[in-house]
C-alpha positions as CSV (number, residue, x, y, z in Angstrom):
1,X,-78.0,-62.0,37.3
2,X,-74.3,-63.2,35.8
3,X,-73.5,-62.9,32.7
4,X,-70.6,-65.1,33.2
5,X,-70.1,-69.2,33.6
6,X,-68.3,-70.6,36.6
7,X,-66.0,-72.2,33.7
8,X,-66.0,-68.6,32.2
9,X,-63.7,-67.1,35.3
10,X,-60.4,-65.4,34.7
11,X,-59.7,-67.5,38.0
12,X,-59.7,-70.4,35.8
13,X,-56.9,-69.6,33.3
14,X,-53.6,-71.0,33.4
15,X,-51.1,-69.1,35.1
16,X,-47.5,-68.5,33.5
17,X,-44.3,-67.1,35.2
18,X,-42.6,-64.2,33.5
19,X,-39.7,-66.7,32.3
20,X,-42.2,-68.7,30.7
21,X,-44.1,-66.4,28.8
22,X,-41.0,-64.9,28.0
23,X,-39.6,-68.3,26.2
24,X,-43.1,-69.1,24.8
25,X,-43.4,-65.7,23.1
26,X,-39.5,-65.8,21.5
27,X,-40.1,-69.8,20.7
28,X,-43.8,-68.5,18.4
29,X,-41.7,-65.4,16.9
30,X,-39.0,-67.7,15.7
31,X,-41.0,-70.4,14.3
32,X,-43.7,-67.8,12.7
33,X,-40.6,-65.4,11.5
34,X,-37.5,-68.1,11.3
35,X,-36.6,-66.5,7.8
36,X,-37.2,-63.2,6.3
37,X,-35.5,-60.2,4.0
38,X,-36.4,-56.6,5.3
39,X,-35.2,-53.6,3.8
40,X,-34.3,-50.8,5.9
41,X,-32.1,-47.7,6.0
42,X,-28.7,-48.6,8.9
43,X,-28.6,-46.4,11.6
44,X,-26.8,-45.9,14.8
45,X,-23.9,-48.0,13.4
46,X,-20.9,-47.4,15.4
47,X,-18.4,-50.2,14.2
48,X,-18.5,-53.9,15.6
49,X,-18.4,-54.3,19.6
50,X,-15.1,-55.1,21.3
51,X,-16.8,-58.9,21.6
52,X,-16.7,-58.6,17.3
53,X,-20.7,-58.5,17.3
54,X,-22.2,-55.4,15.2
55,X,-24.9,-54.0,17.1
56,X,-27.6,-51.5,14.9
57,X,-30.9,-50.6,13.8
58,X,-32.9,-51.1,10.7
59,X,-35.5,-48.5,10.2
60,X,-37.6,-46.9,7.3
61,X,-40.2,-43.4,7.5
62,X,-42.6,-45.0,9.9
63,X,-41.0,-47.7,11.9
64,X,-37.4,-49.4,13.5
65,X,-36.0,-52.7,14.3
66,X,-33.3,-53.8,16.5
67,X,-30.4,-55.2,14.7
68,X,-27.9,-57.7,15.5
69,X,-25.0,-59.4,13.7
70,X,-23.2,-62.1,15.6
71,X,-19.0,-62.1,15.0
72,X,-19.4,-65.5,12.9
73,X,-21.6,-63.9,10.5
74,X,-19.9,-60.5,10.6
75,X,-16.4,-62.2,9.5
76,X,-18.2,-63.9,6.4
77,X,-19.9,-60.9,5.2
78,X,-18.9,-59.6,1.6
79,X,-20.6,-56.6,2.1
80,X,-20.2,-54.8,5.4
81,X,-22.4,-52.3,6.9
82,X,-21.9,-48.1,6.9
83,X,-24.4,-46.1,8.5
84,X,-26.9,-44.7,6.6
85,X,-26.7,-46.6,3.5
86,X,-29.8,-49.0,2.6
87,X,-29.6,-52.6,3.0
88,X,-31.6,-55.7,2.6
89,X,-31.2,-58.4,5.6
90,X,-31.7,-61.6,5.6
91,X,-31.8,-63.5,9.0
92,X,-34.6,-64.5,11.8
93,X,-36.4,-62.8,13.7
94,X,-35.9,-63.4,17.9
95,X,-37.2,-61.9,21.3
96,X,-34.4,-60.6,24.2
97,X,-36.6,-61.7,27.1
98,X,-34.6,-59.5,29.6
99,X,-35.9,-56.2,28.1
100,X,-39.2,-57.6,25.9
101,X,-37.5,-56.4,23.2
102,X,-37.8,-58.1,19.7
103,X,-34.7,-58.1,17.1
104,X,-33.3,-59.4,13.8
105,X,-30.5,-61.9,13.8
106,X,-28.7,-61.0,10.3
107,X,-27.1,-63.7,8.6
108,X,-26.5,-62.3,5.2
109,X,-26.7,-57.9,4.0
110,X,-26.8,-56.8,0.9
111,X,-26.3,-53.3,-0.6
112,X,-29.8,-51.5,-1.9
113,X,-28.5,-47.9,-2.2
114,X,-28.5,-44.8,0.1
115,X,-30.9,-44.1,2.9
116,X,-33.6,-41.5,2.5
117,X,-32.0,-40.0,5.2
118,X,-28.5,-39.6,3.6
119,X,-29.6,-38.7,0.1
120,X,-32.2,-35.7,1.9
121,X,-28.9,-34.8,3.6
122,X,-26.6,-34.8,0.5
123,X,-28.8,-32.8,-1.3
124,X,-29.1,-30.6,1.3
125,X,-25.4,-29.9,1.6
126,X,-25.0,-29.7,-2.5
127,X,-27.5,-27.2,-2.0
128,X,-26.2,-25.0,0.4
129,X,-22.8,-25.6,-0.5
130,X,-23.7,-23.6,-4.2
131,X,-25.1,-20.7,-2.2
132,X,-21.2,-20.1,-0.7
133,X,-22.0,-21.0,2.7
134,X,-19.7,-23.3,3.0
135,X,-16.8,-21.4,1.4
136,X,-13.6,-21.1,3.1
137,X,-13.3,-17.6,2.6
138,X,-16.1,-16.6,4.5
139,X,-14.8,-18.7,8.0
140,X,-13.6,-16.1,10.2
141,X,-10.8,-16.5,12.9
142,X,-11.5,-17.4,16.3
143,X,-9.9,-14.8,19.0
144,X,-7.0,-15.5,20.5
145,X,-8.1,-15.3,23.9
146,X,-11.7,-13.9,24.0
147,X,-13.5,-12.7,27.2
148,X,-17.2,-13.8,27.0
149,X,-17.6,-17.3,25.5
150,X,-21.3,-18.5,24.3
151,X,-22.7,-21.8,24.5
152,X,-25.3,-23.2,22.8
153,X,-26.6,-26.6,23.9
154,X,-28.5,-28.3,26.7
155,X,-28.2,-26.8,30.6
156,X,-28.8,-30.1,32.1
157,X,-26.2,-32.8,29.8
158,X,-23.2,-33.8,30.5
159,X,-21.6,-31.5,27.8
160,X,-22.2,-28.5,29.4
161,X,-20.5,-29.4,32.8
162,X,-17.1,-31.0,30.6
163,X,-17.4,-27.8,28.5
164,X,-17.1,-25.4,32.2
165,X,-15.0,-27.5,33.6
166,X,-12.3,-27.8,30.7
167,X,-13.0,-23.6,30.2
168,X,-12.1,-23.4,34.1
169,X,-8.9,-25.9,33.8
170,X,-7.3,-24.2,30.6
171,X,-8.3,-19.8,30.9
172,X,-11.2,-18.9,33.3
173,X,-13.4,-16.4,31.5
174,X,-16.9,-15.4,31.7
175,X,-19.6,-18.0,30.2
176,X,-23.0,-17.4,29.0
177,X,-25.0,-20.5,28.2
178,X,-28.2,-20.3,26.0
179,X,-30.7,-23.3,26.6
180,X,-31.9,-25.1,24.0
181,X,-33.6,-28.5,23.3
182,X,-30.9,-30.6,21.3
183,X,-32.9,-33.3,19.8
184,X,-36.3,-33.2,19.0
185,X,-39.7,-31.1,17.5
186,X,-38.6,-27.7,17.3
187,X,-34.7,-27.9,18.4
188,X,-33.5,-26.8,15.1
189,X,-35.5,-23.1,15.4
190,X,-34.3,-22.9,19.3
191,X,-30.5,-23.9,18.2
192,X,-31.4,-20.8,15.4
193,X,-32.7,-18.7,17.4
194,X,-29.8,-19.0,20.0
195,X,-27.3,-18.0,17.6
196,X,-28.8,-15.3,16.1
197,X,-30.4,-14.2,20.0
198,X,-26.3,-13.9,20.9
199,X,-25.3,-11.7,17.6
200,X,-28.1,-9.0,18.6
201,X,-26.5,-8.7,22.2
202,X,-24.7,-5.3,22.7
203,X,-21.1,-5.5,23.7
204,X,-21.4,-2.7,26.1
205,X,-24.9,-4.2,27.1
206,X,-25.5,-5.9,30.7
207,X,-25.1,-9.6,28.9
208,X,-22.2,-8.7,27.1
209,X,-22.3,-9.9,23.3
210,X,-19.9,-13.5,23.2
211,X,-16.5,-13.1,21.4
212,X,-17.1,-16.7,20.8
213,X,-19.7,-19.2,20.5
214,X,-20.0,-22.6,20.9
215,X,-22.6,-24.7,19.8
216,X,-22.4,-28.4,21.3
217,X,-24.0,-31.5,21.8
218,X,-23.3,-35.3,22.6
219,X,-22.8,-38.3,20.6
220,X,-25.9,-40.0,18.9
221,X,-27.5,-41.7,15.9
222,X,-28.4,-39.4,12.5
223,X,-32.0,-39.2,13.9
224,X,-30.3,-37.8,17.2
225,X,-28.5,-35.1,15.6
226,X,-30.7,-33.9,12.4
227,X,-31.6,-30.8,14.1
228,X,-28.2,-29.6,13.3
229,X,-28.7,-30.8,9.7
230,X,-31.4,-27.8,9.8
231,X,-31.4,-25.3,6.8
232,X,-32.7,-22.7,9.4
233,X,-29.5,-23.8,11.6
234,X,-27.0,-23.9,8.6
235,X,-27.8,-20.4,7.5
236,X,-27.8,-19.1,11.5
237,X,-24.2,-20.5,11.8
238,X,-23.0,-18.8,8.0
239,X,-24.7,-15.6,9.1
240,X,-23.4,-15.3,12.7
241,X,-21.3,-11.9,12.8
242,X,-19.4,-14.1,16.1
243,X,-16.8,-17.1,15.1
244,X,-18.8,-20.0,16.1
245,X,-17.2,-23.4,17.0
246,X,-19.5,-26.8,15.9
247,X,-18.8,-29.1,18.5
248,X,-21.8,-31.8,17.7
249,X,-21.5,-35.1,18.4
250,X,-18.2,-37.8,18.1
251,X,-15.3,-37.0,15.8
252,X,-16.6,-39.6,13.6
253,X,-19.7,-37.5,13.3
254,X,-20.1,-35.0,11.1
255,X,-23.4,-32.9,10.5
256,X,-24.3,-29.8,8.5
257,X,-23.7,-27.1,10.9
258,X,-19.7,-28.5,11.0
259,X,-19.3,-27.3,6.9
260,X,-21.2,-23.9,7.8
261,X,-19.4,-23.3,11.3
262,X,-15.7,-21.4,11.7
263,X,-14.0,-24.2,13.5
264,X,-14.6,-27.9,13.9
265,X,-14.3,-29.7,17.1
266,X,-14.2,-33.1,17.3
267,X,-16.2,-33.0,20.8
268,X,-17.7,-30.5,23.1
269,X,-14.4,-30.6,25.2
270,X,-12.5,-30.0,22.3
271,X,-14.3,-27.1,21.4
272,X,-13.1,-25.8,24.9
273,X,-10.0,-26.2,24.3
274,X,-9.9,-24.6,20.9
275,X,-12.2,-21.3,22.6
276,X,-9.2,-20.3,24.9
277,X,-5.5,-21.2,25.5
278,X,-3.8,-22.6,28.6
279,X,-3.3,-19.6,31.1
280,X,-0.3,-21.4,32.6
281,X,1.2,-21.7,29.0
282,X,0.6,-18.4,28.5
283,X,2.4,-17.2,32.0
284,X,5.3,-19.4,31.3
285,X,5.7,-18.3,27.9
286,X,5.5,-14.2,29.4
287,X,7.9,-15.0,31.9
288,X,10.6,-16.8,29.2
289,X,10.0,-14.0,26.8
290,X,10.7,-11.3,29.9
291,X,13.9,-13.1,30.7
292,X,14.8,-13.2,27.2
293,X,13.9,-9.3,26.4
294,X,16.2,-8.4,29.9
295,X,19.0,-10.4,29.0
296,X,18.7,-9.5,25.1
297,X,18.7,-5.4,26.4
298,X,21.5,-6.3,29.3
299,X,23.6,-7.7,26.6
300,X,22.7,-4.8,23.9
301,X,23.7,-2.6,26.5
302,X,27.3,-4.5,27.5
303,X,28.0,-4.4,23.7
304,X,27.0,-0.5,23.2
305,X,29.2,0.6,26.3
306,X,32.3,-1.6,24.8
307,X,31.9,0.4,21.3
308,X,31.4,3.8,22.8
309,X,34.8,2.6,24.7
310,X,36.3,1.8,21.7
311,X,35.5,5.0,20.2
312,X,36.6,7.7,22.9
313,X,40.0,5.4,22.9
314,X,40.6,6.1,19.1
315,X,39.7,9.4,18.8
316,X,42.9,12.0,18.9
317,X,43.4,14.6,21.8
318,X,42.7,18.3,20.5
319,X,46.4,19.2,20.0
320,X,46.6,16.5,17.8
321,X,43.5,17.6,16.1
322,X,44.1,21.4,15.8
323,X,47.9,20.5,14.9
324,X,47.8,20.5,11.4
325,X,45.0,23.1,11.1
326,X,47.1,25.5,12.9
327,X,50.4,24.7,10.8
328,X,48.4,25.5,7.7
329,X,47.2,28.9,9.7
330,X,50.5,30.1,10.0
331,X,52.0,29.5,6.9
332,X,48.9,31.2,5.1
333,X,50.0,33.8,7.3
334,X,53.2,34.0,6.2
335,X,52.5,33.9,2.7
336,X,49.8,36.9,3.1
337,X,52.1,39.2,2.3
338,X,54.3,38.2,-0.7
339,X,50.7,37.2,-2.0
340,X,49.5,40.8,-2.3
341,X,52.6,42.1,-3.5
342,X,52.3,39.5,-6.5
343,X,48.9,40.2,-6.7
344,X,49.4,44.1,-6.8
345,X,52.2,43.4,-9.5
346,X,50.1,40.9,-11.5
347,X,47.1,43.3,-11.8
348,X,49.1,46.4,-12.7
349,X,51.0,44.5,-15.2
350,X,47.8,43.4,-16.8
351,X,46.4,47.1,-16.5
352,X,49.3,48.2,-18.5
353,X,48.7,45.5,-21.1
354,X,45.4,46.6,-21.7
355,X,46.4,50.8,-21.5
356,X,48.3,49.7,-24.6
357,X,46.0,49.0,-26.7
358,X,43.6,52.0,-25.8
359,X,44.6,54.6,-28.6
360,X,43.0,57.0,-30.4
361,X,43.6,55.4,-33.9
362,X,41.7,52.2,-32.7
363,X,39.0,53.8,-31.7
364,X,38.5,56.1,-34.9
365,X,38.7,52.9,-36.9
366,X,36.3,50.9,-35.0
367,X,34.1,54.1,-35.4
368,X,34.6,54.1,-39.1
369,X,33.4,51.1,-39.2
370,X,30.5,51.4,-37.4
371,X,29.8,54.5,-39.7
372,X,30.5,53.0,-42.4
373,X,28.3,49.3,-41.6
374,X,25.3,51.8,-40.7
375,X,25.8,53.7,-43.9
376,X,25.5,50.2,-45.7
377,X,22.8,49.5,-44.1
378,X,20.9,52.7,-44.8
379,X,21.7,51.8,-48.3
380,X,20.9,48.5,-48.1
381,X,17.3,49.4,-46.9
382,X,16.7,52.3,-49.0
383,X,17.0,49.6,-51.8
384,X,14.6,47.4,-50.1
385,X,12.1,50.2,-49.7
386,X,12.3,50.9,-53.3
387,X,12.0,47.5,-54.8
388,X,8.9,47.0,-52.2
389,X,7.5,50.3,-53.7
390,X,8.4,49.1,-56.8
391,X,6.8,45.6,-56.4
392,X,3.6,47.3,-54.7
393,X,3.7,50.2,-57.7
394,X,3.8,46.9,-60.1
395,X,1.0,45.5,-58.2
396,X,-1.0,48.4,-58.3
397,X,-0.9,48.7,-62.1
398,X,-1.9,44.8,-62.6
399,X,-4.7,45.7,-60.2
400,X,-5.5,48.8,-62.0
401,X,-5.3,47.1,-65.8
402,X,-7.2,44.1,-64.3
403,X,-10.1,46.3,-63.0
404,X,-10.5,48.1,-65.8
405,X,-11.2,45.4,-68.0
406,X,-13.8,44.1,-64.9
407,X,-17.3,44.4,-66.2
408,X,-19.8,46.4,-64.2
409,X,-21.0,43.7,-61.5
410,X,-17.6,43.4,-59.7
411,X,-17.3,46.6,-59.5
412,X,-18.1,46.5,-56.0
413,X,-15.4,43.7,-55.5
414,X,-12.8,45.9,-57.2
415,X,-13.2,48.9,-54.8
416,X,-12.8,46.5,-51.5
417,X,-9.6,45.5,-53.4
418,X,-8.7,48.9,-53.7
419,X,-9.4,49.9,-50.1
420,X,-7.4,46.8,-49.1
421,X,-4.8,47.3,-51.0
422,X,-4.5,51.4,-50.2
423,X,-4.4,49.7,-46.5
424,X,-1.5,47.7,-47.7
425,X,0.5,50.6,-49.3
426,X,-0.1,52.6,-46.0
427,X,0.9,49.6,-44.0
428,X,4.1,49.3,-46.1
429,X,5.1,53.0,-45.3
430,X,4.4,52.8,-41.5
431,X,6.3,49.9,-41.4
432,X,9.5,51.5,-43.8
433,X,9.0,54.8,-41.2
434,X,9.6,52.5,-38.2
435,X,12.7,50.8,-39.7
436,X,13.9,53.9,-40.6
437,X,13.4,55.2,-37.0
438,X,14.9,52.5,-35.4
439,X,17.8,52.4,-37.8
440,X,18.3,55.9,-36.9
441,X,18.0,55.4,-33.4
442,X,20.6,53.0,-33.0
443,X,23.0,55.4,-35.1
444,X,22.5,58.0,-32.7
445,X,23.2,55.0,-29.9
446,X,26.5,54.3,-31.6
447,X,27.5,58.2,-31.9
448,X,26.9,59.2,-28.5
449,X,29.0,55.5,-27.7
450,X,31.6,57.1,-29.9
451,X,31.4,60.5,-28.5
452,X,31.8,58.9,-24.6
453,X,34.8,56.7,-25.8
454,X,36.1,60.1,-27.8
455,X,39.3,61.6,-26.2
456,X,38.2,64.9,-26.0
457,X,35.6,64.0,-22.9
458,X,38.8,63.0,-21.1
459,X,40.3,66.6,-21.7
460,X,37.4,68.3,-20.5
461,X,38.4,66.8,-17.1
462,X,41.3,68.6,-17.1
463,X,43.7,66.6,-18.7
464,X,46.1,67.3,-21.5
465,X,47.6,66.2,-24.7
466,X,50.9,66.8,-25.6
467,X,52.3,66.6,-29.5
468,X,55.5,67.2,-31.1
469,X,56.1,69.2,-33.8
470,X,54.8,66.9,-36.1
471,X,51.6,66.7,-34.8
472,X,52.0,63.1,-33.2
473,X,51.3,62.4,-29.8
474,X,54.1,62.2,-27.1
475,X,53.6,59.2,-24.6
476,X,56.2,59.5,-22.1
477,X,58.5,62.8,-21.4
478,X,61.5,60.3,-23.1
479,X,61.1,60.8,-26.1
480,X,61.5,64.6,-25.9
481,X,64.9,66.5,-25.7
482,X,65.4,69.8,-25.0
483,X,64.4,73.3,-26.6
484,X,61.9,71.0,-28.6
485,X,59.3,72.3,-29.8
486,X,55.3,71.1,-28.3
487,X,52.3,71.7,-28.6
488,X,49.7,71.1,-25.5
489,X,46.0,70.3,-26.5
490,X,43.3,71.4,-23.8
491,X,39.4,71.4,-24.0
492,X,39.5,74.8,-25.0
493,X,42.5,75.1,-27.2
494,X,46.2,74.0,-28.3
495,X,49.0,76.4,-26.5
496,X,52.3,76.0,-27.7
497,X,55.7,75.4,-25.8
498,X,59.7,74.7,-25.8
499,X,61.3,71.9,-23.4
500,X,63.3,73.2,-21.0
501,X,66.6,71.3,-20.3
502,X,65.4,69.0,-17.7
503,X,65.3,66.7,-20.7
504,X,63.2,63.6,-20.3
505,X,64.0,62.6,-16.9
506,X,61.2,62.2,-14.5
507,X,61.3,64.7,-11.6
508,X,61.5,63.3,-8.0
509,X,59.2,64.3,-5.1
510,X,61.4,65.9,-2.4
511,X,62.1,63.1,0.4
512,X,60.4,65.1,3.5
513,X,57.3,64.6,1.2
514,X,57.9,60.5,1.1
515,X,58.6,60.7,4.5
516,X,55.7,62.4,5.2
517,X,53.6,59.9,3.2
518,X,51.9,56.9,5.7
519,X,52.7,53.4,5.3
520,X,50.2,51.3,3.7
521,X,48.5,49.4,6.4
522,X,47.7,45.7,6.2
523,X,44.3,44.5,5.7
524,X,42.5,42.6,8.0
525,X,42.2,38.8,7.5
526,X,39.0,38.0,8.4
């Protein structure tokens, strides 16, 4: 049994080419949706086309429209779009029949505030940026030509091959390349983990830690690239021990991970070229800087060897140098002599001088004088002693009176003043004592002084004085005549004598004697 009428038959339906259900479709969602406002957040805005048409999307937290803005309409805009801010379109709603795709044709935009999007990621960024982890301070240089270089992005885009083969172009080095989704569920916390995977490596390790890392991606909307808008990314790339390099997206996009990062790139090839220098650079700089270091040391060298000539030229020949010095020797030389003489006459004329004034009358008054200062002071401290006694005796009987007239209960008080002051009488005659014994120790300092100086100590060693008959002494033989009469003073007596007639003349040594006498030899010079 059917359950289905001849008339019923799919068979039976009209049949319509692709073209035509195409047009019939675009010609029902025009006429049912000729005019109407949405409201949507603008994303992937990149500018208007080379043609001047503005190509976009409108999109909220659940669903997205294809945008379009023709150049007519574009030019006559007062307000024109920026990606991410919130707008309200007005315009008509159209099919493309080449790709089934429905779109709004927007004729007039107005301004209705930031997107969701943009005001989630501005408060992001305020939020981070308080925490310091955006700080300049804490951006650390990138080496200057490292020898492991990390990258973190996708194994099988296009950025990885420009990334190697800009790497290979500019420096070869050693690249280690950590997979990772790059859009997506879950790319943030691979992107994370990445970064944080390459700071645990050990440098010495069998995957040697990076000097460098490079995080990169392609171009796309802010939906494309909000993994890298990621707290958990942010904090990775402010935490990671390694300079990192942000190389995420266009140079006209800029994501979270480019404020927390060490270095910006504009693009992933960029980033390359910021990771190492250019090894040919590098060679030709060595090579000028070799050619400049020989020809700075060859000319050094040319300019030392002219001085040192220049030098040995001016210096003197050793006669000329040991000239002068010798003149000098040899007239020291000469002089040597008549020195000494004048020196021998110069100190025996001042020995004279001071023979003079060496007599016996001198020193008997300089001794009176001492005898007569120490007998002063004897005096002088035998009057001390007394007043002291005197003042202490005077004490004592104040004392005495004043503990007399002490009743009975300080009677105790009054002996320790006793005792003290019987200490003070005894200290005052040990003290008097050894004055007195120093005072006489120095007198007996002075006589024994007086006693070495006396002339008699000189007689005991065998010399003699001689005195005329007045008792005076005779200093040179002079001054006596003859049959005069004398009287010679020894250590153990005076003997008297008569001149004979020799008179005072001085008696001459016979001349075999001064012939036999040497002649004074001369002293060495050194």
């Amino acid at each position: 049994m059917s359950f289905f009428s001849e008339n019923d038959s799919p068979s039976n339906l009209a049949e319509y080419s692709v073209s035509e259900l195409s047009g019939s479709i675009k010609r029902t969602v025009e006429q049912a949706f000729d005019q109407v406002r949405v409201r949507g957040e603008i994303s992937g805005y990149r500018g208007p086309h080379s043609s001047g048409h503005a190509y976009f999307s409108l999109k909220d937290d659940k669903a997205r429209i294809d945008a379009v803005i023709w150049k007519g309409s574009f030019s006559r805009l007062r307000f024109k779009p920026e990606e991410g801010m919130e707008v309200i379109a007005t315009g008509k709603i159209t099919t493309f029949p080449g790709s089934s795709k429905y779109q709004i044709v927007i004729e007039t935009l107005e301004p209705a505030g930031a997107g969701a999007l943009m005001a989630l990621l501005e408060e992001r960024r305020r939020k981070l940026a308080a925490e310091g982890l955006f700080d300049t301070e804490r951006k650390k240089p990138l080496p200057f030509l490292p020898k492991v270089i990390g990258v973190v992005t996708s194994p099988t885009g296009a950025v990885i091959r420009d990334i190697l083969h800009r790497i290979a172009d500019r420096f070869p080095v050693h690249v280690v390349v950590w997979p990772v989704k790059v859009q997506g569920e879950g790319s943030g916390q691979e992107v994370a983990a990445a970064i944080e995977g390459f700071n645990t490596l050990d440098p010495l390790g069998p995957i040697r830690r990076p000097d460098v890392l490079i995080v990169a991606r392609g171009g796309g909307s802010l939906e494309d690239l909000w993994s890298f808008n990621d707290e958990i990314v942010v904090r990775a790339a402010a935490a990671s021990k390694i300079p990192l390099i942000s190389a995420v997206g266009h140079e006209t996009d800029w994501t979270l991970i480019d404020h927390a990062a060490d270095r910006r790139a504009p693009t992933p090839t960029g980033a390359a070229e910021m990771a190492v220098p250019v090894k040919a650079d590098l060679e030709a700089e060595i090579a000028s800087l070799a050619a400049r270091l020989r020809g700075a040391c060859a000319r050094q060298m040319d300019n030392r060897r002219q001085g040192v000539r220049a030098l040995a030229r001016a210096l003197p020949s050793l006669d000329q140098l040991l000239a002068l010095p010798r003149r000098r020797f040899d007239e020291a030389s000469a002089g040597l002599g008549r020195g000494l003489q004048m020196n021998t006459a110069n100190k025996r004329r001042t020995f004279e001088r001071t023979a003079a004034h060496l007599r016996p009358d001198m020193l008997l008054t300089r001794i009176a004088e001492r005898r007569q200062r120490v007998a002063d002071r004897l005096l002088r401290a035998e009057r001390i002693v007394e007043r002291r006694l005197d003042h202490v005796r005077a004490r004592l009987s104040a004392f005495d009176v004043s503990l007399r007239a002490t009743p009975a209960r300080i009677k105790t008080q009054t002996e320790r003043a006793r005792d003290r002051l019987s200490g003070l009488a005894l200290r005052a005659e040990s003290a008097l004592s050894g004055d007195l014994s120093r005072r006489r120790a120095l007198l007996l300092a002075q006589d024994r002084m007086l006693q070495s100086l006396s002339y008699r100590n000189v007689l005991k060693r065998g010399y003699a004085l001689v005195r005329d008959e007045d008792g005076a002494p005779v200093k040179g033989a002079a001054e006596l005549g003859p049959g005069r009469a004398i009287a010679i003073e020894f250590a153990d007596g005076t003997v008297d004598a008569v001149t004979g007639s020799g008179g005072g003349a001085p008696r001459k040594k016979p001349a075999k004697a001064e012939a036999q006498k040497p002649a004074p030899r001369q002293g060495s010079l050194f």
